[in-house]
C-alpha positions as CSV (number, residue, x, y, z in Angstrom):
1,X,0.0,0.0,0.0
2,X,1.3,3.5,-1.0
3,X,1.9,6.4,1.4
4,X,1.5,8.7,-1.4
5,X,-1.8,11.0,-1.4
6,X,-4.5,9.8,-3.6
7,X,-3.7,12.2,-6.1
8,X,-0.4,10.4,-6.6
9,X,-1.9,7.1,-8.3
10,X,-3.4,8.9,-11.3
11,X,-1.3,8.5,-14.6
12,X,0.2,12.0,-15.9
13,X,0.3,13.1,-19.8
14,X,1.3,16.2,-18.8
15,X,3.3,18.4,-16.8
16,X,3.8,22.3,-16.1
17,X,5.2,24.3,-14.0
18,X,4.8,27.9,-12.4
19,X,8.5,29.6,-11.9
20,X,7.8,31.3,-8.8
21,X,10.2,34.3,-9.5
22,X,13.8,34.5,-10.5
23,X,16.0,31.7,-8.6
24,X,12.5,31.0,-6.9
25,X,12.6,34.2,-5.3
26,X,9.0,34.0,-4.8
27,X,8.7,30.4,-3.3
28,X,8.6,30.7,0.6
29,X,5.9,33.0,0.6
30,X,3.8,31.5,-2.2
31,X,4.1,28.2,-0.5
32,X,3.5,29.6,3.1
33,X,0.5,31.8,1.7
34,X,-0.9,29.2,-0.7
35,X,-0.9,32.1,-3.5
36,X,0.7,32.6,-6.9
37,X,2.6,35.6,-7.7
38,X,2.9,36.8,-11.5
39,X,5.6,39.2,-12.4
40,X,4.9,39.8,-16.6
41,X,7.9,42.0,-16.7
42,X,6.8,43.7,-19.7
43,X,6.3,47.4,-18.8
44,X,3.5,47.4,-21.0
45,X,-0.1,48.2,-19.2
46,X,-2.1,46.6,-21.5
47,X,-0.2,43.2,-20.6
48,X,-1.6,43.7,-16.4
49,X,-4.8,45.0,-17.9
50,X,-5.3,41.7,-20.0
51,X,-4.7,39.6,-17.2
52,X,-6.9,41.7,-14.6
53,X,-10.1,41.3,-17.1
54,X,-9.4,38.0,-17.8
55,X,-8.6,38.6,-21.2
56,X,-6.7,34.7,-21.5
57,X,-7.2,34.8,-25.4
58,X,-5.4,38.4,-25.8
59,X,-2.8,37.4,-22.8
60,X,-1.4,34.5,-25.4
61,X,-1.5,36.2,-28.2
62,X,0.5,39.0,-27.0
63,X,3.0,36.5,-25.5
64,X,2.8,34.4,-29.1
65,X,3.8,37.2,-30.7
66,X,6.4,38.5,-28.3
67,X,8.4,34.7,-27.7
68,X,6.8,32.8,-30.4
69,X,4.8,29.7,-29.9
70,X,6.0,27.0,-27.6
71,X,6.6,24.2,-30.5
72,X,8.8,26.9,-32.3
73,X,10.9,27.3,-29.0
74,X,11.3,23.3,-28.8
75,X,12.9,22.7,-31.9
């Protein structure tokens, strides 16, 4: 019998991850809060403003356009 949470005995196709600030800057206190801190480091407004109206579809598109699509970035 597993010690492992529940959780733990599903099967996984995917994984992601949330960098919680340079070097993990950000990790005691998001841990010790339970909260996720977003830095965009853009200087742009607009980006903030996306993300505060939960504009998800203008959010990627700006981030597309700015770092290019995922796939590109794995070849």
């Amino acid at each position: 019998m597993s010690h492992l949470p529940s959780c733990y005995d599903r099967e996984v196709s995917d994984v992601r991850y949330i960098k919680l600030g340079k070097g993990g800057h950000w990790e005691d206190e998001c841990f010790k809060q339970g909260i996720i801190r977003l830095g965009f480091s853009t200087g742009e407004e607009r980006v903030l403003r996306y993300a505060l109206n939960s504009k998800w579809d203008e959010l990627k598109k700006y981030w597309l356009k700015k770092v290019g699509s995922f796939e590109k970035r794995m070849d």
